[in-house]
SENUDO-242036 format. One record per residue (C-alpha): residue number from 0; x negated, y negated, z negated. Coordinates in steps of 0.02 Angstrom, whole numbers. Layout:
SENUDO-242036
VOPA    i    east   north      up
VOPA  NUM       X       Y       Z
...
END
This chain:
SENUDO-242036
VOPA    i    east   north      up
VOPA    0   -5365   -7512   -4742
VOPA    1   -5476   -7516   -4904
VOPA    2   -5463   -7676   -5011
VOPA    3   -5582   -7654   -5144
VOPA    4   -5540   -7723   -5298
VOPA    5   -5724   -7785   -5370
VOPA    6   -5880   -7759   -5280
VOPA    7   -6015   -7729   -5352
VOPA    8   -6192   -7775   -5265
VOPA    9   -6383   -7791   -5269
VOPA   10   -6422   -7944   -5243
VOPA   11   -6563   -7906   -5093
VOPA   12   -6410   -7852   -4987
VOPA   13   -6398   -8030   -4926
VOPA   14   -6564   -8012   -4823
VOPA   15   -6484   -7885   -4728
VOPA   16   -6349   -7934   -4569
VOPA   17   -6226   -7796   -4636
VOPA   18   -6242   -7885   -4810
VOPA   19   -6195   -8045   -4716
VOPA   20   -6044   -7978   -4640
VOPA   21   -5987   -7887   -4796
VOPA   22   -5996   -8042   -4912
VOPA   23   -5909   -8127   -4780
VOPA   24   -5765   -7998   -4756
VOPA   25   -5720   -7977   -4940
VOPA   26   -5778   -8176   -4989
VOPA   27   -5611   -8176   -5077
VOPA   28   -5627   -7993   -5190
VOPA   29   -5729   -8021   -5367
VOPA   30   -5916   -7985   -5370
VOPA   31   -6040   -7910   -5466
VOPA   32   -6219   -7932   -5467
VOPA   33   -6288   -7758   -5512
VOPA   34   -6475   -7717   -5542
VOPA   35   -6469   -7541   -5465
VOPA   36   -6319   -7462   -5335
VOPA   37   -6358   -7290   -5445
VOPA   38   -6361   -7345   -5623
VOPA   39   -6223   -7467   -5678
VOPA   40   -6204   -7451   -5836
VOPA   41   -6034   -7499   -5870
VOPA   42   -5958   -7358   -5731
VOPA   43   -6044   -7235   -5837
VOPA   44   -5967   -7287   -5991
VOPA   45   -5805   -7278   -5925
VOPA   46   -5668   -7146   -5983
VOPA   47   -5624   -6985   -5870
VOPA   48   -5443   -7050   -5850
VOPA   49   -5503   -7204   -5770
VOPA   50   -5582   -7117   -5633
VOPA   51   -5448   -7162   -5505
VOPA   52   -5473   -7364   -5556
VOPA   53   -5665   -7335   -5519
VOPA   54   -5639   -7276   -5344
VOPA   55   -5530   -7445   -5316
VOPA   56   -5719   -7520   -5342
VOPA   57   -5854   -7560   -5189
VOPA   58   -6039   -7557   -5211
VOPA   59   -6148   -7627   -5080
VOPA   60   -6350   -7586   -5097
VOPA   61   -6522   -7563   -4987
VOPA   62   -6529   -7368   -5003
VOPA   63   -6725   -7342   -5050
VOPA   64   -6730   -7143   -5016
VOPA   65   -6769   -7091   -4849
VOPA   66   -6828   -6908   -4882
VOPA   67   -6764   -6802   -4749
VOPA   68   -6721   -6637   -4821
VOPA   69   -6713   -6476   -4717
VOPA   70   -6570   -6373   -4674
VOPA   71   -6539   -6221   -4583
VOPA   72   -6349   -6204   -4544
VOPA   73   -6284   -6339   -4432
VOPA   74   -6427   -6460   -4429
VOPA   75   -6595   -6459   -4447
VOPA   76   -6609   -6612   -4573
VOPA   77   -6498   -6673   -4709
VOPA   78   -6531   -6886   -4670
VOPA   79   -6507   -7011   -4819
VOPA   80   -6379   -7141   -4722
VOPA   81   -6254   -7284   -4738
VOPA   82   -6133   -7215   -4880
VOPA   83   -6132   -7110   -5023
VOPA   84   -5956   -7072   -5094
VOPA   85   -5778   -7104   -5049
VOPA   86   -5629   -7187   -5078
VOPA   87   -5523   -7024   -5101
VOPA   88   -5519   -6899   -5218
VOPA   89   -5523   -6710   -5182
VOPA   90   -5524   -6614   -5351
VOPA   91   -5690   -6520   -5303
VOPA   92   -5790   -6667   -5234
VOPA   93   -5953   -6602   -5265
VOPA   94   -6031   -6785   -5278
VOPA   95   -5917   -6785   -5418
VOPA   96   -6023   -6635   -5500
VOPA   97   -6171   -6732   -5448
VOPA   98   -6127   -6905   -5512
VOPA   99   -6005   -6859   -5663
VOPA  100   -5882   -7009   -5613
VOPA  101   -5979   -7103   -5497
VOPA  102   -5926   -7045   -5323
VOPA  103   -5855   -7203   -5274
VOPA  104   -5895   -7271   -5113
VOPA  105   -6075   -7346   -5108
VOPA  106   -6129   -7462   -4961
VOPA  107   -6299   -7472   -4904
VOPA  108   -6346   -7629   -4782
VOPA  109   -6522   -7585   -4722
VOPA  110   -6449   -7459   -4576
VOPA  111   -6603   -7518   -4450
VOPA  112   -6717   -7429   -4564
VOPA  113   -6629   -7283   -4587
VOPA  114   -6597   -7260   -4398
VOPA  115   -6760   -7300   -4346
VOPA  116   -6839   -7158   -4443
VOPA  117   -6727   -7041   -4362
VOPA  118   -6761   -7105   -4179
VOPA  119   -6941   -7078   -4233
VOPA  120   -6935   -6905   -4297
VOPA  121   -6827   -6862   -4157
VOPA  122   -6915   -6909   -4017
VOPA  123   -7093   -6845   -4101
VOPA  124   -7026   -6666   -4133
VOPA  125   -7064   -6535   -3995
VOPA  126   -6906   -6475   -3991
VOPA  127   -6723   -6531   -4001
VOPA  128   -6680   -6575   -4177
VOPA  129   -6474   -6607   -4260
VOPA  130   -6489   -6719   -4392
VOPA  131   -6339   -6726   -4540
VOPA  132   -6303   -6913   -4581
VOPA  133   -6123   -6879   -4693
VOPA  134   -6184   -6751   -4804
VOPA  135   -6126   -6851   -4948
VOPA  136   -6008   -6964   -4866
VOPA  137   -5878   -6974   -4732
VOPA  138   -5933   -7101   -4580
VOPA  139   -5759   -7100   -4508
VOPA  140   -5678   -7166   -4671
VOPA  141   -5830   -7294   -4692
VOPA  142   -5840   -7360   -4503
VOPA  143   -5657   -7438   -4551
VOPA  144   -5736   -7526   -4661
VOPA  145   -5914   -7574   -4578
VOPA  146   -5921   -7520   -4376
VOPA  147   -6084   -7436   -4453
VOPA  148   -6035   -7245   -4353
VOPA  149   -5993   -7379   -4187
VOPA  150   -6176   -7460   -4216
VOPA  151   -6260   -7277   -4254
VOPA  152   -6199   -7191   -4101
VOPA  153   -6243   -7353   -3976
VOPA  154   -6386   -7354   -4055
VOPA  155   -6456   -7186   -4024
VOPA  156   -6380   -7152   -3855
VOPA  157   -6530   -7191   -3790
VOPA  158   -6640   -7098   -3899
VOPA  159   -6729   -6963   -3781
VOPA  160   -6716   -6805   -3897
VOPA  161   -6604   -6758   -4043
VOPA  162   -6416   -6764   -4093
VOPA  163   -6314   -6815   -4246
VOPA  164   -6194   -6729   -4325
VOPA  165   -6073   -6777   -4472
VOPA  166   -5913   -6693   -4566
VOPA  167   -5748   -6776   -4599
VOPA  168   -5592   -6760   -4663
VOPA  169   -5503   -6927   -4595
VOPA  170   -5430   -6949   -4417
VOPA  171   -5469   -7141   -4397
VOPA  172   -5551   -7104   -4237
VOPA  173   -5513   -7222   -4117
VOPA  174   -5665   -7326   -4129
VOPA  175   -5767   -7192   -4077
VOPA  176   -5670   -7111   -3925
VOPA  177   -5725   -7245   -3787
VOPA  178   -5912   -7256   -3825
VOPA  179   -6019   -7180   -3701
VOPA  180   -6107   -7040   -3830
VOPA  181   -6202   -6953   -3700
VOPA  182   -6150   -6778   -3786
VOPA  183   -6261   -6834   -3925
VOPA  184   -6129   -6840   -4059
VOPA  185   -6068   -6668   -4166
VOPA  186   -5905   -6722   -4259
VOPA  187   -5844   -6560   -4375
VOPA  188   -5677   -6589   -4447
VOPA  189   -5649   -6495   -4609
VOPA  190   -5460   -6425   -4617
VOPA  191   -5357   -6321   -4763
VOPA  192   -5192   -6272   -4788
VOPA  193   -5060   -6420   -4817
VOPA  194   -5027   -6347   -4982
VOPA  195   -5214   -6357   -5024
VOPA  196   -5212   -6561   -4958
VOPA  197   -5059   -6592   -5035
VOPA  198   -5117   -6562   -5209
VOPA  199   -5304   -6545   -5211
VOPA  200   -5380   -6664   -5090
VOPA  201   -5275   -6863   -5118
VOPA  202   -5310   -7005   -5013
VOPA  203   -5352   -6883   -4860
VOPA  204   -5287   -6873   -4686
VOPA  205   -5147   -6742   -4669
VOPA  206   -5184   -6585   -4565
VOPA  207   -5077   -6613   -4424
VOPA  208   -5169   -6804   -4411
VOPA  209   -5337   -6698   -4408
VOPA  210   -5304   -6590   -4274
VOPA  211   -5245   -6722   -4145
VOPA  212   -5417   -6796   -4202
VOPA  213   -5483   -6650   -4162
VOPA  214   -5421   -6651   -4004
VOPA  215   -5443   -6822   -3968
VOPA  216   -5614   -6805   -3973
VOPA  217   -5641   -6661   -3881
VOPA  218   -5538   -6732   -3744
VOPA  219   -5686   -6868   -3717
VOPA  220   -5835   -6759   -3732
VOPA  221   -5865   -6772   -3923
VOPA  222   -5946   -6592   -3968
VOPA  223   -5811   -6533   -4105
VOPA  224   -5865   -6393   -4251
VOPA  225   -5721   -6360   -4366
VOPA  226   -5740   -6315   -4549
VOPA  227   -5619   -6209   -4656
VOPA  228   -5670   -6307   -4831
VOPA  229   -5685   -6282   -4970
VOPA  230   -5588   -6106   -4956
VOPA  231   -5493   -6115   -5137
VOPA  232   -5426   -5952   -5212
VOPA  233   -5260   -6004   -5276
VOPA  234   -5118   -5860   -5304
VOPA  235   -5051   -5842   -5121
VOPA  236   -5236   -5915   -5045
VOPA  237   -5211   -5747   -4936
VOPA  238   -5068   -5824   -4837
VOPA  239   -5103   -5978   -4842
VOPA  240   -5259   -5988   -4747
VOPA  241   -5186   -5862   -4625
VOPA  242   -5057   -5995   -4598
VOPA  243   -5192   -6124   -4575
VOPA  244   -5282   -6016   -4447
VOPA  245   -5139   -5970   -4337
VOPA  246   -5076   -6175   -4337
VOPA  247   -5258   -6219   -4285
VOPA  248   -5256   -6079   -4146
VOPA  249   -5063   -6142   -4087
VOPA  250   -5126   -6339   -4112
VOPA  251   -5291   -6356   -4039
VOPA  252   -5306   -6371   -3861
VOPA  253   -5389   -6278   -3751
VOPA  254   -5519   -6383   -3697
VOPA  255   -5587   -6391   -3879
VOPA  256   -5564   -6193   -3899
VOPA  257   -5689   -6154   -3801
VOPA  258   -5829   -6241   -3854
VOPA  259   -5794   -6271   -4046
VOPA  260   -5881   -6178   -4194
VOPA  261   -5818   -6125   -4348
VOPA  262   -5891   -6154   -4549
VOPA  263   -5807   -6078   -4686
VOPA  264   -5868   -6132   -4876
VOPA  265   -5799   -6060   -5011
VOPA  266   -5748   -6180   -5157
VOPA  267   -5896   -6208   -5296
VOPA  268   -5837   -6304   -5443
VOPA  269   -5903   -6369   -5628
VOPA  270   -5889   -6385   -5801
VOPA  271   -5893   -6572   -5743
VOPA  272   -5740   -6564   -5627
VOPA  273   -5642   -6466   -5746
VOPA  274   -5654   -6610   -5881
VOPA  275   -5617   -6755   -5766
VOPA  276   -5475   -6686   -5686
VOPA  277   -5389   -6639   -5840
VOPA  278   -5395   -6801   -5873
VOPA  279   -5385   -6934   -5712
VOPA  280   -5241   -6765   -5656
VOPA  281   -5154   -6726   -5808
VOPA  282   -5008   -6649   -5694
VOPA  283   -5115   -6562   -5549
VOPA  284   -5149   -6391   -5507
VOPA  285   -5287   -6287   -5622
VOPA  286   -5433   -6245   -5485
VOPA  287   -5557   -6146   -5616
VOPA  288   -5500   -5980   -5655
VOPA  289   -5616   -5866   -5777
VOPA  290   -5501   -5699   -5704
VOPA  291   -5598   -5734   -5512
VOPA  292   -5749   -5867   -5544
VOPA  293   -5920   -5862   -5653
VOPA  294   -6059   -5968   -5696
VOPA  295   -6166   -6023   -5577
VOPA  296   -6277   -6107   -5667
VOPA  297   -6307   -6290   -5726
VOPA  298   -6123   -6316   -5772
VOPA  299   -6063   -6247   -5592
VOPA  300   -5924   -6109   -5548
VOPA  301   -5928   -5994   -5397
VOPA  302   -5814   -5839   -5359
VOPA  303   -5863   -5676   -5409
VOPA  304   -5945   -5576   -5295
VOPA  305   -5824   -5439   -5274
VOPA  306   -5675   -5583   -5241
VOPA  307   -5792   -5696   -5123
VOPA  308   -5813   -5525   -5014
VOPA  309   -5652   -5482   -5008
VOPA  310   -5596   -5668   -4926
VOPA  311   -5752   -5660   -4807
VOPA  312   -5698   -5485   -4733
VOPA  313   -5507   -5549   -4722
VOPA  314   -5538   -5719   -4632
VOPA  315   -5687   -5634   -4507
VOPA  316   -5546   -5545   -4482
VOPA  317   -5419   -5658   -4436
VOPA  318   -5533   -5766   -4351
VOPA  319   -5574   -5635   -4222
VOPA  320   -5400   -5591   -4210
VOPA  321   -5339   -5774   -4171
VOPA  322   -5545   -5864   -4116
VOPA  323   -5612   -5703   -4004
VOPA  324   -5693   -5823   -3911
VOPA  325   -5781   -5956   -4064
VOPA  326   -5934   -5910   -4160
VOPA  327   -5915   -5931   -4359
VOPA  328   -6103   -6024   -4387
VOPA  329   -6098   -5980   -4561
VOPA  330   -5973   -5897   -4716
VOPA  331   -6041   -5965   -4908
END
């Protein structure tokens, strides 16, 4: 379990029962009183090579945006929620592109708000609407740490229209599996290649830990989407993700293969990325290469065309070969 080692706070938190709870829990860890969860100063001023130390850090704040912001592959909403950040470290975070080294795991305490607002919007809409609450964090790492994901989904059971949906890449789900979640719930676990977690993604679940997950959850009537992601184009990426594709089709069981949908995302990275990780991982593998990848613009590399084709047309491939019977929502 997590034990930060500062926290770092706004000082409003306490008027909040989550802000209670989490002064209570970690009464003994040094705090912090910040000014702003998205501006301390002294994070920013800290070195590249320290970027490890800062994720060691906890910041707890009342999260003031609330702008639902459309989407159109798995959800109809990206929803502001409980946690931005992480306390693990994948090489191509993008929250690390977005935040230069502040993707540490931030805390927000006024979840009735947030939740409420959804309910709303929800139950107002004339049709069914998904709503994403872990674009930009992972609610299965942070209910070990808060409940919050326990709270959200007995919380909205009873709401009359609308489902949730979240990504992860942890397999803490035992929390979760007994709640009664009305098929409300979308849970899509995002999988690569133990080579690829091994060396890119630290702090992470293992594969093998993800797909019992998987199938834990499925087993209890969780809705289960499965994303191959970020699909990184390293020397032998070819056989690798074949590799991953036949384990998932050998691992999986059969009750979750015949409901679950597929997302494949092909790895963007950064200028931003680049620098950090030469530094905080001196000894890890390169991920930009200027032979395959171009500017994207604003600092960000994507694959070139011609290379990003070619992997689509061999995984559609092997995914009908080995998933005849799964749809692939989307390939980016």
């Amino acid at each position: 379990m997590f034990k930060p080692k500062a926290i770092y706070y706004e000082k409003d938190i306490i008027n909040y029962e989550l802000g209670k709870e989490l002064m209570k829990k970690y009464e003994e860890v040094p705090k912090i009183e910040i000014e702003n969860h998205n501006n301390i100063e002294e994070m920013r001023k800290k070195s590249n090579k320290e970027f490890m130390e800062m994720k060691k850090n906890l910041i707890i704040g009342v999260r003031k945006t609330h702008k639902f912001v459309e989407n159109h592959k798995t959800s109809d909403y990206l929803v502001p929620y409980t946690s931005s950040g992480c306390t693990a470290a994948c090489m191509y975070c993008y929250l690390v592109c977005n935040y230069n080294k502040c993707s540490y795991l931030r805390l927000f305490v006024n979840r009735e708000q947030m939740l409420e607002k959804i309910i709303k919007t929800a139950n107002e809409a004339d049709r069914e609407l998904t709503f994403e609450i872990g674009s930009n964090s992972d609610l299965i790492l942070e209910n070990s740490i808060t409940r919050n994901l326990v709270w959200t989904i007995e919380n909205f059971k009873e709401c009359k229209k609308g489902k949730l949906t979240f990504p992860t890449k942890f397999d803490m789900v035992d929390d979760i599996l007994e709640l009664d979640h009305k098929g409300k719930i979308i849970v899509r676990m995002s999988v690569n290649p133990d080579y690829i977690i091994n060396r890119v993604e630290f702090g992470i679940s293992r594969l093998d830990e993800r797909i019992e997950a998987i199938n834990k959850l499925g087993e209890v009537g969780y809705k289960v989407g499965i994303l191959i992601a970020p699909v990184i184009m390293v020397e032998n990426w070819k056989e690798l993700y074949l590799e991953l594709i036949k384990k998932l089709e050998s691992k999986i069981s059969n009750k979750v293969k015949k409901e679950a949908s597929f997302e494949i995302i092909f790895m963007t990275y950064s200028f931003v990325h680049t620098k950090i990780n030469e530094e905080a991982f001196p000894n890890s593998i390169k991920l930009y290469n200027k032979e395959i990848m171009k500017g994207g613009g604003r600092g960000k590399y994507r694959y070139k065309e011609e290379y990003r084709k070619e992997g689509e047309i061999f995984l559609k491939e092997q995914m009908k070969k080995y998933f005849p019977n799964n749809n692939i929502e989307y390939i980016v």
